[in-house]
C-alpha positions in Angstrom: -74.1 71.4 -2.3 -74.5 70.9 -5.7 -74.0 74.4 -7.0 -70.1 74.5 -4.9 -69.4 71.1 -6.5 -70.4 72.2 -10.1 -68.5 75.2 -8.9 -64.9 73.2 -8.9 -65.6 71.2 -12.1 -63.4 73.2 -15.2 -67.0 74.9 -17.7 -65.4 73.1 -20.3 -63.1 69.5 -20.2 -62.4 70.0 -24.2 -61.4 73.2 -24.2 -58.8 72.6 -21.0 -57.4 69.8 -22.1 -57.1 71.2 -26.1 -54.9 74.3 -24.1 -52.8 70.9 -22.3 -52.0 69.5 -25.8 -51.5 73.0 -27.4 -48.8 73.7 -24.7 -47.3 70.4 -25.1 -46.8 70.7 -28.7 -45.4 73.9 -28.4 -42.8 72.1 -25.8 -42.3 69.4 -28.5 -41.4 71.9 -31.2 -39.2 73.8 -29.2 -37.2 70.6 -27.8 -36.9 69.4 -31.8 -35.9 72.4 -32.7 -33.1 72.6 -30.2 -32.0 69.3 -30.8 -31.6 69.8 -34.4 -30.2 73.2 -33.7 -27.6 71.6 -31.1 -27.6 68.2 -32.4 -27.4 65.0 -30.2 -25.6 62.0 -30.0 -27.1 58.8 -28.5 -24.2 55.8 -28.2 -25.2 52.3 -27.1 -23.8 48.8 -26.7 -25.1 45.8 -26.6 -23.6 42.4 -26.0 -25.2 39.2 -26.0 -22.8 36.4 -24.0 -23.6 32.6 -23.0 -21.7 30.9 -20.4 -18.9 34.2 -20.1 -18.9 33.7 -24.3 -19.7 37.2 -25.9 -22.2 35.5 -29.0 -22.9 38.9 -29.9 -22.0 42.8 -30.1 -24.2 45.4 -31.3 -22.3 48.6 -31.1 -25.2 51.7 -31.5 -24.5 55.5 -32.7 -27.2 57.7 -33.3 -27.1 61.0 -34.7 -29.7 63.7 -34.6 -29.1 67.1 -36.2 -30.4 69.0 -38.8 -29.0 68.9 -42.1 -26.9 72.3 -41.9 -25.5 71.5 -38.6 -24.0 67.9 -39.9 -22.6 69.7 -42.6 -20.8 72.0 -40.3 -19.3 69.0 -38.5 -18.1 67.3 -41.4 -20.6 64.9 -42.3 -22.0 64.8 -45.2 -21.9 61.5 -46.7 -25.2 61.2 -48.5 -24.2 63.9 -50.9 -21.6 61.2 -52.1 -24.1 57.9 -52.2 -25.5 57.9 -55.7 -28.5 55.8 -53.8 -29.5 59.0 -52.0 -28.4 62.3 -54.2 -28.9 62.6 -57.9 -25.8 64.8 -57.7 -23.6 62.0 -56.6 -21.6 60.3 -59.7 -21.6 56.6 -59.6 -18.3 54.7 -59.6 -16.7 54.0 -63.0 -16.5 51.1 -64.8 -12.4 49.5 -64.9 -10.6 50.7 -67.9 -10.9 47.9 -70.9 -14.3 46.8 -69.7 -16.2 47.4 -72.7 -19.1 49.0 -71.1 -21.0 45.8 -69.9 -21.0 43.8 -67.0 -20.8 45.0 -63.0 -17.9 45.9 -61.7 -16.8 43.0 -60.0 -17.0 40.9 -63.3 -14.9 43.5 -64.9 -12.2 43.0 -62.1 -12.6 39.2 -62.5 -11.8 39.4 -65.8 -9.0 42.0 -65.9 -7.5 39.5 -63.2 -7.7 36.3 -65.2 -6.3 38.8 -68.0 -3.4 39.2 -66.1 -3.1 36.0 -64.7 -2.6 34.7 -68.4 -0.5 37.2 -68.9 1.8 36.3 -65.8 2.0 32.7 -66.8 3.1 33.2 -70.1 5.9 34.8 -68.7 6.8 32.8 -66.4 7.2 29.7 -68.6 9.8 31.6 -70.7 9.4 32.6 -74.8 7.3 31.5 -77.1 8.7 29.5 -80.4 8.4 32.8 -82.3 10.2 34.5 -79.4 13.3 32.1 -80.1 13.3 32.0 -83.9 13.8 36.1 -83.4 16.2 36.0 -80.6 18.5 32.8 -82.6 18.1 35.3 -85.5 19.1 38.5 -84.0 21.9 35.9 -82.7 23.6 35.6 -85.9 23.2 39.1 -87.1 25.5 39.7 -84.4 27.8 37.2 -84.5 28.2 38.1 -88.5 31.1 40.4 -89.0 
């Protein structure tokens, strides 16, 4: 009785079960590289409501594919993120900045620029502005 039950037992339980995760990497590898190959697309939503009020909407879109396949379909956008690529040129500063400062301090101060700039207009000419036009005035009305 003994020798038919050590009979059914496998000789070895590591070597059976390292052929089991051998063939199940193998399947792993080949899904991955299928899904990279094909790309996949995994969409998701989801909403949080309290008493038939929607608090919250998480919209999901998740994109596997391999680098070469994305580019085929158009996306490419961490060529263009100066973050991720070394190739990517960051944005330039606004014209007149002087070099220093972020961008958005550089807007700020182009917009109280023109703000000034605007005003001044608005409230009409300046006393040197009249002394020239009253002169060009009488040079005209000289004969």
């Amino acid at each position: 009785m003994s020798e038919s039950f050590a009979g059914r037992l496998p000789a070895a339980p590591h070597a059976a079960m390292a052929g089991h995760r051998q063939g199940s990497s193998a399947n792993l590898a080949d899904i991955l590289e299928r899904v990279l190959d094909k790309g996949i697309v995994i969409a998701g939503d989801i909403q949080v409501h309290l008493l038939d009020i929607e608090l919250l909407t998480i919209k999901l879109r998740l994109l596997v594919a391999s680098v070469d396949k994305a580019k085929e379909t158009g996306i490419d956008w961490w060529e263009h993120d100066p973050s991720l690529s070394s190739r990517a040129r960051p944005s330039r500063p606004v014209a007149g900045g002087g070099g220093d400062g972020s961008r958005e301090e550089l807007l700020a101060r182009e917009n109280e620029r023109l703000r000034v700039e605007l005003e001044r207009l608005r409230s009409g000419p300046s006393p040197d502005e009249q002394r020239q036009a009253e002169i060009r005035e009488r040079t005209e009305e000289t004969p």
